[in-house]
N, C-alpha and C positions, 0 to 999 in steps of 0.2 A: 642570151642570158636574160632573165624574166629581169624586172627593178625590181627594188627594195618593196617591201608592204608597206603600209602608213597605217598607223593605229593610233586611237585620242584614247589616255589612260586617262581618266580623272582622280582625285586625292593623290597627285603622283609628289605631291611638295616634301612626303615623306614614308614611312611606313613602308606596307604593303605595295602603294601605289608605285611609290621610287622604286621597291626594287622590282617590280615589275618591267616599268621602263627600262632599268638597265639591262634585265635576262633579255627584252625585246632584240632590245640594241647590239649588246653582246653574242648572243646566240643565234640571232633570226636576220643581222643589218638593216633593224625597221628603220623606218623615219617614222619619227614618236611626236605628236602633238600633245604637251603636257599640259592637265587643266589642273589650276585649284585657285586657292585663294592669294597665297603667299607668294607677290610678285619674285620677290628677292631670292626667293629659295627656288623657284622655277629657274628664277635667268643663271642663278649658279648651276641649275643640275644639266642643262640645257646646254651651257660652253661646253661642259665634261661628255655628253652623249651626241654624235659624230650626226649630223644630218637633224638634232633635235629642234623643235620650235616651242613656244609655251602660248598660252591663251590665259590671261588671272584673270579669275570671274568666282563669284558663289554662285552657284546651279540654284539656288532658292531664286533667284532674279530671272522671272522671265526672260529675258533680253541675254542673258549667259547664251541660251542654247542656239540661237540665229548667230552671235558672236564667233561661235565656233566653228556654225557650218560656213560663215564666208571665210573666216583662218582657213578650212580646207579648200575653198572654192580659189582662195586667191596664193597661197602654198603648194597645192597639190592638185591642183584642176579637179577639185569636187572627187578624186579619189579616196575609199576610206575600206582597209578590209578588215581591220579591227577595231570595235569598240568597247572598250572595257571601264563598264558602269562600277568605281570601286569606292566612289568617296560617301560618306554617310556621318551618323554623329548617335551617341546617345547619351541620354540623359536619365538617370536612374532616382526612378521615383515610383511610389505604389500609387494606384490608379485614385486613392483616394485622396492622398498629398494631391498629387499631379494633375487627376484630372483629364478633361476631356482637352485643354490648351496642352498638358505634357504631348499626350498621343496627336495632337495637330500638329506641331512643330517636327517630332521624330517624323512621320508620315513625310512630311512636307522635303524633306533632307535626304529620306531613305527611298524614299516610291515618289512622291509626286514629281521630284528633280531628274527621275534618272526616266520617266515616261515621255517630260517633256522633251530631253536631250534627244533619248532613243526614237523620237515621233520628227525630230526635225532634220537627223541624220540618217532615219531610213532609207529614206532616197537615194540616198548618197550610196548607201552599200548595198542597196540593189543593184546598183548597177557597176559596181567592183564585183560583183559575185561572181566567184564563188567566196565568200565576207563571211564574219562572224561577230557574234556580240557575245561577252559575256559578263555576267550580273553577280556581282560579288551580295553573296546573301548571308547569313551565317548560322551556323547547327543552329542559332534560340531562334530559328525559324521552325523549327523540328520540334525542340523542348525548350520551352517558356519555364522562366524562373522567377520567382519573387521578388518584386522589384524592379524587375526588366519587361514587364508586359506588353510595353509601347513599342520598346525595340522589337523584340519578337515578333507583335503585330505589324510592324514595317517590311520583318525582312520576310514572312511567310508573306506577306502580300506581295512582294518581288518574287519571289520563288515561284509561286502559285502562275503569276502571270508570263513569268520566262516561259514555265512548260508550254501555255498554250500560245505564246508568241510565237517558238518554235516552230507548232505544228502550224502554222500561219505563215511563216516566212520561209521554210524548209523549201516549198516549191521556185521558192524565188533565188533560191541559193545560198539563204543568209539561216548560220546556224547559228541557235541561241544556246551558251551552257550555261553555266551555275556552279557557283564555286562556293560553299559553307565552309569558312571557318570557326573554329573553334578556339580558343586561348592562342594569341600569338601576341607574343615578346617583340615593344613596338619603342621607338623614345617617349612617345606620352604615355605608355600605360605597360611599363617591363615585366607587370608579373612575379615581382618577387616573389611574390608571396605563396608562386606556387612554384616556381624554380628553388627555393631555400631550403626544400624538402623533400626527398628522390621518391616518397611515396605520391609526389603528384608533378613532379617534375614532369613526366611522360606526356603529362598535358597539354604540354607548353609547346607550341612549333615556330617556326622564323619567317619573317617575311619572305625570304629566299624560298624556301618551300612553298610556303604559299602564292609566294610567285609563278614557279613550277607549274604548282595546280592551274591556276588562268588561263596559263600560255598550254597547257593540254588540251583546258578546255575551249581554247579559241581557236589553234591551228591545227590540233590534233582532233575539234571537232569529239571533246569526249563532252559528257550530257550534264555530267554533275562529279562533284568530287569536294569530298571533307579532307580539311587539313586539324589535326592530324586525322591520317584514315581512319582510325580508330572509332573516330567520333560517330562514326555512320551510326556502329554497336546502337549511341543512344538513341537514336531516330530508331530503329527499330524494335526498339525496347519501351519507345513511347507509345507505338505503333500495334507491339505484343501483348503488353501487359502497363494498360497504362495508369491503371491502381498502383501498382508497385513501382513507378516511374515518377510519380506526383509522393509516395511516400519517402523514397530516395533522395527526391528534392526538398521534400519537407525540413531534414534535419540531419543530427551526423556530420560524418565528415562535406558532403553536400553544402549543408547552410553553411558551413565554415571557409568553405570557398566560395559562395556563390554572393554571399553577405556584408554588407560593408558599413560602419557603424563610423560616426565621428565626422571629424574632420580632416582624417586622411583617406576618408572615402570620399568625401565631397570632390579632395583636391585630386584626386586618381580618376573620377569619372567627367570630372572637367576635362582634365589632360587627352582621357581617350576620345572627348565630342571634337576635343579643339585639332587631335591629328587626326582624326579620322577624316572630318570634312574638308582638312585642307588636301 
């Protein structure tokens, strides 16, 4: 009987990222190396998942990514067949507010942290191969919205570089996927606003599924997958017609959800930088 897989989730302190861990745990009997920031919230999720370990670090810190690879080197003898790059953060601002410091910072959180982790654990799941990595990106990788520039510059820059990491590491055994989500219902950022109303409810998917999609795209070795599926629709409608993809976004029911005005927009996009990158 083969052992357990060992896979490092990162952002797993909640969200996405926990319920990732647990579908691992549950369905697969991983041994899950959990990263994020939130010591406390690791060592609780970690007593509850059977074989778990945690690493607290922020991936912004050079020194996170060598921390993690000696956690495996001295937990798991340098074994790693999943890596799942999921923690990130954004901050919503027009390029004009925000500037060229907004888009350093998202970069720094969403691409530069997950290049460095994924360059110092290569090694490691080369030589577990047949290993996979997969790179939580999300649809405003696809379709960029007002507001979100910086973000969407982060996560096509992840997207873009997964494809051809892939065709780089394929020979070596190590498959890369890619998972876009789209609105998911998280404790920092629930979405009311689109769940309180069945005409955009549809939009709205769970970490559980999004979960799902990872763990596809990492031991079933699928290439790319939007949660909800639906979302693909927009990518290829950005793709088709992308006059009437930027007019959609412009206004309408669009700017109504894509828009946030006040100060319950402030404290909603806070929430989702602060769970996102933990």
């Amino acid at each position: 009987m083969s052992s357990p897989i060992v896979a490092v989730v990162t952002g797993a302190s909640s969200g996405l990222g926990e319920a990732t861990a647990r579908l691992l745990v549950a369905q697969h009997g991983a041994r899950v190396v959990l990263v994020a920031r939130r010591e406390e919230r690791l060592q609780a999720l970690a007593a509850e998942l059977p074989g778990a370990t945690y690493v607290a670090a922020d991936l912004t810190d050079p020194r996170a990514a060598d921390a993690i690879r000696f956690h495996l080197m001295e937990e798991h003898g340098g074994r790693l067949d999943l890596l799942v790059n999921n923690a990130g953060a954004a901050w919503r601002s027009t390029f004009f507010d925000g500037g060229f410091d907004n888009v350093q910072r998202t970069m720094a959180v969403n691409f530069d942290a997950v290049l460095r982790l994924t360059e110092a654990l290569l090694p490691l799941l080369r030589a577990s191969a047949p290993s996979a990595i997969v790179n939580v990106s999300s649809t405003a990788a696809r379709v960029s919205r007002a507001g979100s520039a910086a973000y969407s510059a982060s996560k096509a820059a992840l997207a873009a570089w997964s494809d051809g990491l892939h065709l780089e590491e394929a020979p070596h055994g190590v498959h890369v996927g890619v998972v876009l989500p789209g609105f998911i219902s998280t404790e920092g950022f629930p979405q009311a606003e689109l769940t309180a109303s069945a005409a955009t409810r549809w939009l709205v998917s769970t970490p559980e599924k999004g979960a799902q999609a990872i763990v596809d795209a990492g031991l079933k070795r699928r290439a790319e997958r939007y949660v909800p599926r639906p979302y693909a629709l927009a990518a290829i409608l950005r793709v088709a017609l992308p006059a009437v993809a930027r007019l959609i976004l412009s206004g309408g029911p669009a700017k109504a959800m894509t828009t946030r005005t006040g100060a319950d927009a402030a404290d909603a996009r806070a929430a989702e930088a602060g769970a996102a990158s933990d």
